[in-house]
N, C-alpha and C positions, 0 to 999 in steps of 0.2 A: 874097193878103192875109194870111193864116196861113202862111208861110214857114217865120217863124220857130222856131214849134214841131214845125218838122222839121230833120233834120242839115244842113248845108250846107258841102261840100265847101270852099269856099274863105271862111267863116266858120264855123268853129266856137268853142262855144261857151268861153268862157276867163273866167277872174276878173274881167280889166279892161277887159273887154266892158261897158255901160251895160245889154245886156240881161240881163246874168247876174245884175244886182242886181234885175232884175224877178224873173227864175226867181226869185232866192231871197226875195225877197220877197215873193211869192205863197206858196209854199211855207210860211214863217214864220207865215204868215196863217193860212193851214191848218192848223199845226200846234198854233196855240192852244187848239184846240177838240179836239186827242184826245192829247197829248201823257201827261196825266194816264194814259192806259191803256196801260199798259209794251209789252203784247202789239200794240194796236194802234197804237201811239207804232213800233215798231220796221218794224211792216209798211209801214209809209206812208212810212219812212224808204228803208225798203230799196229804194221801186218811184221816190220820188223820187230816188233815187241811180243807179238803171239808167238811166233815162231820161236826167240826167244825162249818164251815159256817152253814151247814144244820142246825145244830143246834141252830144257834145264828138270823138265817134270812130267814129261810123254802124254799118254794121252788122259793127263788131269785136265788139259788146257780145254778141254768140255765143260769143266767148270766152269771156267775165269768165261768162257762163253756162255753160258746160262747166268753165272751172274751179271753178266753185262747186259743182257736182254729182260731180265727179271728188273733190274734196279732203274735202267734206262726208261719203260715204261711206267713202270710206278712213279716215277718221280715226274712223269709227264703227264697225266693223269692227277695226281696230288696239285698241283702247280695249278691245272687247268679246270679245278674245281674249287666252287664255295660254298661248297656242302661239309661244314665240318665234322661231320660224321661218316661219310663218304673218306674223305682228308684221312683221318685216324685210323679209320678201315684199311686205309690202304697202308698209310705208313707202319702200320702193326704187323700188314703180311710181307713188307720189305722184311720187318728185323725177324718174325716168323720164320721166313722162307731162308733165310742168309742164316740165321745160329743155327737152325734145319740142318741145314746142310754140314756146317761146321759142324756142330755137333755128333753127327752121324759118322764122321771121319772121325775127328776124334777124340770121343768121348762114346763108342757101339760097345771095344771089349769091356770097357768100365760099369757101363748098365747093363749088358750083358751076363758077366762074372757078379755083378750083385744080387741081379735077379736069381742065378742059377743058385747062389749060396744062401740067400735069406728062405728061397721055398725049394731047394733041391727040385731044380728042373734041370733039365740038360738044354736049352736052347743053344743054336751055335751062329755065329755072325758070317754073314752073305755081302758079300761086294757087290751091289747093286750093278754100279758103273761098269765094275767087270766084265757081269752079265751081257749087259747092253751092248757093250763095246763086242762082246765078241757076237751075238748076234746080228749086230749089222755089218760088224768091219773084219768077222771072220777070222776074229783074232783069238789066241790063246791064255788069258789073262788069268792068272788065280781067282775066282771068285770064292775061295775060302778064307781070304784075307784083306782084310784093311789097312791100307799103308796110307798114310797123311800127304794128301799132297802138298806140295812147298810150295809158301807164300797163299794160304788160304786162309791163315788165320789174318794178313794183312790188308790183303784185299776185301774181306768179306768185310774188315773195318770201314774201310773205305767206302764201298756201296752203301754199306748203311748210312754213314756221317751224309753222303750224299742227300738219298731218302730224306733224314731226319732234316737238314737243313731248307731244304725246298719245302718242307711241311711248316717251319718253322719261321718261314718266307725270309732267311736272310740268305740264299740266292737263287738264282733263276736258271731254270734247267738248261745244258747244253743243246747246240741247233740241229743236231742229227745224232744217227745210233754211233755216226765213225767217229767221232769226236768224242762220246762217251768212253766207247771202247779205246780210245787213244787213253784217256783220263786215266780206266780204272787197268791198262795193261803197261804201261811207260814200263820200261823196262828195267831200268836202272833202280829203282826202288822197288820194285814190284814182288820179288821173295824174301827180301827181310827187310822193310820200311826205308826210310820212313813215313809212316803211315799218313798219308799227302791230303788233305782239306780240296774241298772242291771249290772255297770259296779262294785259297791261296793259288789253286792248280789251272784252274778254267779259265779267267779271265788271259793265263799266257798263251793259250791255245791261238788263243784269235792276235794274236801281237806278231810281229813279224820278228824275224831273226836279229836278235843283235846282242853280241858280245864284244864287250870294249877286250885290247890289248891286257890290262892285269888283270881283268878275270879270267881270260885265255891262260894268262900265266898262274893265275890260283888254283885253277880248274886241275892244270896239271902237278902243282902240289899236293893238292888234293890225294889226287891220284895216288901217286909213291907212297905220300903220306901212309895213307893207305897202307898199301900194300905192304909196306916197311911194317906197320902196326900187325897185320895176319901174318907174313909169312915168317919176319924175324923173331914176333916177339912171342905174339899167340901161341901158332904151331911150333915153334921150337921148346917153349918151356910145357907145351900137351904132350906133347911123344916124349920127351924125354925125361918127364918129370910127375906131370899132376895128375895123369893119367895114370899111371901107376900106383900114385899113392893112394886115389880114389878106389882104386879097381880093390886093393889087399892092401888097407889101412894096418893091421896088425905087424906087416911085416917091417913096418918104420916106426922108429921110433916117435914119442911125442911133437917134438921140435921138429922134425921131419914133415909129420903131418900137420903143424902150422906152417909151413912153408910152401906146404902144396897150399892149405887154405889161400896163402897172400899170393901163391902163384895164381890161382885158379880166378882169381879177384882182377890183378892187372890180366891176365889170359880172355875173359869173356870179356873185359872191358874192351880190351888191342882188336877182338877179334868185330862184337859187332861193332863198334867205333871205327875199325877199317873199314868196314863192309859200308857205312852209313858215308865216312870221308869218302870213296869211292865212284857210290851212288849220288851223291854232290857233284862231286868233278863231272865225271862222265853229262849229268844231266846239264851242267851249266856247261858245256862246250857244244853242245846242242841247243843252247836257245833259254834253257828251262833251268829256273833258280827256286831250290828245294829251301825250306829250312831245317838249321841242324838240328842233330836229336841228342845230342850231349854235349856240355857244358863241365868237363874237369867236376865228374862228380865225386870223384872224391877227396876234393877242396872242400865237401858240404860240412857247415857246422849243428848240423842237425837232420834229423829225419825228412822233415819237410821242405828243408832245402836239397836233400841229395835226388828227391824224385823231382823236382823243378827242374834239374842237370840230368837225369839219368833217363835215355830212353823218351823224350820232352814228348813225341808225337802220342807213346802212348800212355803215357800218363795224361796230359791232356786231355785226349781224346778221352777216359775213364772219370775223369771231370766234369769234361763236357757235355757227354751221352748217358752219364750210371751214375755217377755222384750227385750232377746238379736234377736229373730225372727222379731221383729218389727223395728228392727237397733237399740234398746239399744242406746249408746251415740255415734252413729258413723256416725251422720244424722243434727250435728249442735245443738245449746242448747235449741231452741224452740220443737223441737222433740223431745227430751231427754227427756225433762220435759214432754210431753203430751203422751213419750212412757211410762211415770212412772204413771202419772193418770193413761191411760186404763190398763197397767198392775194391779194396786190396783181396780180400777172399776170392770175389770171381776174377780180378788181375791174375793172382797167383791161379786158380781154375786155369784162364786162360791158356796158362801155359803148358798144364795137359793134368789127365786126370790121373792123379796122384796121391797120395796123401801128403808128400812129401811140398807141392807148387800150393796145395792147400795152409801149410803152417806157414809156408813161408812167405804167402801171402798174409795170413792170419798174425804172424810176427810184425810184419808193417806196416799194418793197419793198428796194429794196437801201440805200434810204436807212435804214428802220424795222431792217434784219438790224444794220447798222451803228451806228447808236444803240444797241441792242440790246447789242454786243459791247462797246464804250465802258462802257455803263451798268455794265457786269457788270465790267471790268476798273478800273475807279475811279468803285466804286459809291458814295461819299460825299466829297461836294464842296460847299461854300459859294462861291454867285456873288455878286458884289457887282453893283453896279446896270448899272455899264457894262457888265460881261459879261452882264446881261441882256438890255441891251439892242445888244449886241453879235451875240448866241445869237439872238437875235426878228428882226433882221434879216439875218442869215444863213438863216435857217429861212423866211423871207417869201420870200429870194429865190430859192433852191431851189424853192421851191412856185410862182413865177413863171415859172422857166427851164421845170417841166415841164409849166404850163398852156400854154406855144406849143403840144407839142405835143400837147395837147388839144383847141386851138381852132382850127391851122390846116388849113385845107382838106387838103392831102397832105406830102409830106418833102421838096418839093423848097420848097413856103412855110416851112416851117420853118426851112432850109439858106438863104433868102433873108434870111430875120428874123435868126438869127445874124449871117449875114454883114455886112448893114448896120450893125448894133448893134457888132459888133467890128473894122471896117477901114472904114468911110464912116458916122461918126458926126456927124459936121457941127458942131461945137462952135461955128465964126463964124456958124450960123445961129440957135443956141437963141434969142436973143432976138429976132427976126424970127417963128418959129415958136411963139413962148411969146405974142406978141401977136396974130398970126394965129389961135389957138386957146386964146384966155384963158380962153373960156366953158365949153369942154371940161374944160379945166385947173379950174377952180373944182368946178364939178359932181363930177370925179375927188375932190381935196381935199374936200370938203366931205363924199362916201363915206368916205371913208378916216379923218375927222376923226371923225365919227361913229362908227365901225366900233371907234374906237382909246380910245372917251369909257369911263371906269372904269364898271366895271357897275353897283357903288352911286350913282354919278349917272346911269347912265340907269334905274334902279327908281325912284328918285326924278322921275326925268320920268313914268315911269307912275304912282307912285303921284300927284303933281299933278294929273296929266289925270283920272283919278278920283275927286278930291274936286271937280272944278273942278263949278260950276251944272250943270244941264243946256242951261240957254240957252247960256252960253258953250262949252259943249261944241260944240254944234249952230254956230255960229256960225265954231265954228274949224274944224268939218269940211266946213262948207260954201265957208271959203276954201282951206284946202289942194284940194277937189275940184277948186274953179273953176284954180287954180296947176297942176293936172295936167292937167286937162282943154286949158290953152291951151302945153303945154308938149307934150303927148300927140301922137303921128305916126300921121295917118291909115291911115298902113298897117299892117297887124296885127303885132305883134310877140306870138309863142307863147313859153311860158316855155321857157327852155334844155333844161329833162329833158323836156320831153314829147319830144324826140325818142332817150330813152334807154328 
């Protein structure tokens, strides 16, 4: 009868679940009544955010608790010494102990499987956590498998930028452990970013509540926003469309399989960009104002401008921590350029071990070195409009060539998708196949129409929906809901990064 409010392996708990609107809804309820006391405003926060986790990633949330008690000391420590050797020591077993850990989750079968094939050994990978967990808690957990838990590639970001900045004294540790763990658990950003600065995140902790009238009302654009971007546009064009083509590229024609390419482009943009719109809303009707993490990136006229737009937390952060750590551009222009490959090499890493997140990192690093050397060899130039829009679709399609191999299963789907796209394009079929998948076709369009709408007309749609009644508000959120909800695919569709 009470299920619910335990983990459940094959539901957990996500945005555009019906029950997560109860979670937070309850929550909200509660929170009217102590929100006013900073101190106990943040504790309530922080035990609704594990939970949270609990809920969304079962008993991973042992992590996000060792990292909070790992990073929260280090950084108190680091802070409370002038020993800067001491200092370094410690800042090195933050990032140490944090890619440790990450690593071990997800990156065991990868060095595992290489080790077994370069010296034919048979070793086999062990679930640590497993182990333990069921040692103490008497539970029955696979410990012959390693499953990623969600949201640890973004918190572990997190704890370290912490670490790193306190070493680097531009700020000052938080005043206790509850307050940290509020920091590195908030829950609305917490499984797929975006990945929050301690120096942007901290100082709100200690600020009291206060949200004027239009960000109330943005907050809940936000939201729809949102969710209109997952469940209309995302999920609808994956199930019915790009997922298939991905899966058995051969059995579609060329055109075909550029259409999944363009769907699969506005499809992870809809989807983490809802996730992110979201995570905004929800966080700013609580108090707490995120910055965004995309900027209509594919309005970019270039390489260097689409990761400025795309994903901003963590590209930043790979600037901040890994580019500028490796001397960034202050090491002459041969290092620049090769500090911008491995920065995009371990980005693409990042994303899991692959050969596939490797090129496709190694494609945009070499795309960013070479911009790079253009910008610097005819560094003042005037475009006129066609070459703008010449420059935005060359840049679009570059970022499309290297999302294949982001999104296909292995190299030989990739090698399939090319090949159909460049020698079996079907040109006597487009329109048989443009009427066969009009609906797909439309929903694609209608992404990309949006995506592409000038920014001062889409502030002006929020500023609108802001002024609009509240009756009519409620009125239009109740039809957009009812539109997603009969549009919605009984099977669970999880946001793209939670498996990063």
């Amino acid at each position: 009868m009470f299920d619910f409010l335990f983990y459940r392996e094959e539901s957990p708990l996500i945005f555009t679940q019906a029950i997560f609107w109860g979670f937070f809804g309850v929550a909200m309820l509660c929170y009217q009544f102590i929100y006013k006391n900073i101190s106990v405003r943040n504790v309530y926060l922080m035990g609704i955010s594990m939970y949270f986790y609990y809920l969304t990633g079962g008993y991973f949330f042992t992590l996000l608790i060792f990292s909070t008690l790992v990073d929260y000391y280090i950084g108190k420590w680091i802070f409370a010494s002038d020993n800067e050797t001491k200092r370094k020591l410690l800042v090195t077993a933050s990032v140490v102990i944090n890619l440790g850990v990450l690593g071990y989750f997800k990156y065991a079968y990868f060095f595992v499987d290489s080790i077994n094939s370069l010296f034919d050994t048979h070793f086999t990978v062990t679930n640590y956590l497993a182990v333990w967990t069921n040692a103490l808690a008497t539970t029955t957990f696979d410990i012959n498998s390693i499953i990623l838990p969600v949201g640890i590639s973004f918190y572990t970001f997190q704890t370290i930028s912490y670490s790193v900045d306190i070493y680097r004294r531009q700020v000052h540790p938080v005043r206790n452990i509850w307050d940290f763990a509020f920091y590195v658990s908030f829950f609305p950003q917490l499984v797929a970013g975006p990945i929050v600065r301690a120096s942007d995140f901290v100082p709100q902790i200690y600020q009291p509540y206060k949200v004027s009238e239009v960000e109330y009302g943005k907050a809940i654009y936000l939201i729809v926003c949102g969710l209109f971007k997952k469940i209309f546009i995302s999920d609808y064009i994956s199930i019915n469309f790009v997922d298939r083509v991905f899966a058995s590229p051969l059995n579609y024609s060329g055109f075909e399989n550029l259409m999944g390419v363009y769907g699969y482009a506005i499809q992870i943009y809809c989807d983490f960009s809802g996730y992110t719109d979201i995570a905004i809303g929800l966080s700013l009707l609580m108090g707490f104002r995120l910055n965004i993490n995309f900027n209509s990136p594919y309005k970019a006229q270039n390489i260097t401008d689409f990761w400025r737009r795309w994903h901003i937390s963590l590209s930043s952060w790979l600037r901040d921590y890994l580019y500028i750590s490796l001397g960034g551009n202050r090491k002459g222009k041969f290092r620049t350029y090769l500090n911008l490959l491995i920065t995009m090499l371990l980005g693409g890493l990042w994303h899991g071990a692959h050969i596939r997140f490797i090129i496709w990192g190694a494609l945009h690093g070499l795309a960013l070195a070479v911009h790079k050397a253009y910008m610097e060899a005819f560094p003042q130039q005037t475009t006129s409009l066609g070459g703008k829009i010449l420059n935005g679709v060359i840049t679009f399609h570059f970022v499309c060539f290297c999302w294949i191999f982001f999104r296909a299963a292995d190299m030989q789907i990739v090698g399939n998708i090319l090949s159909q796209i460049g020698t079996n394009f079907g040109f006597e079929y487009i329109d048989l196949n443009v009427i066969e998948y009009y609906k797909i076709f439309i929903v694609i369009m209608i992404g990309f129409v949006v995506h592409l709408l000038p920014s001062d007309y889409k502030n002006q749609l929020s500023d609108t929906f802001v002024k609009l009644p509240d009756l009519t508000k409620a009125i239009m959120i109740v039809g957009i809901m009812l539109l997603l909800y009969q549009v919605k695919t009984s099977e669970l569709q999880p946001f793209i990064y939670f498996q990063f």
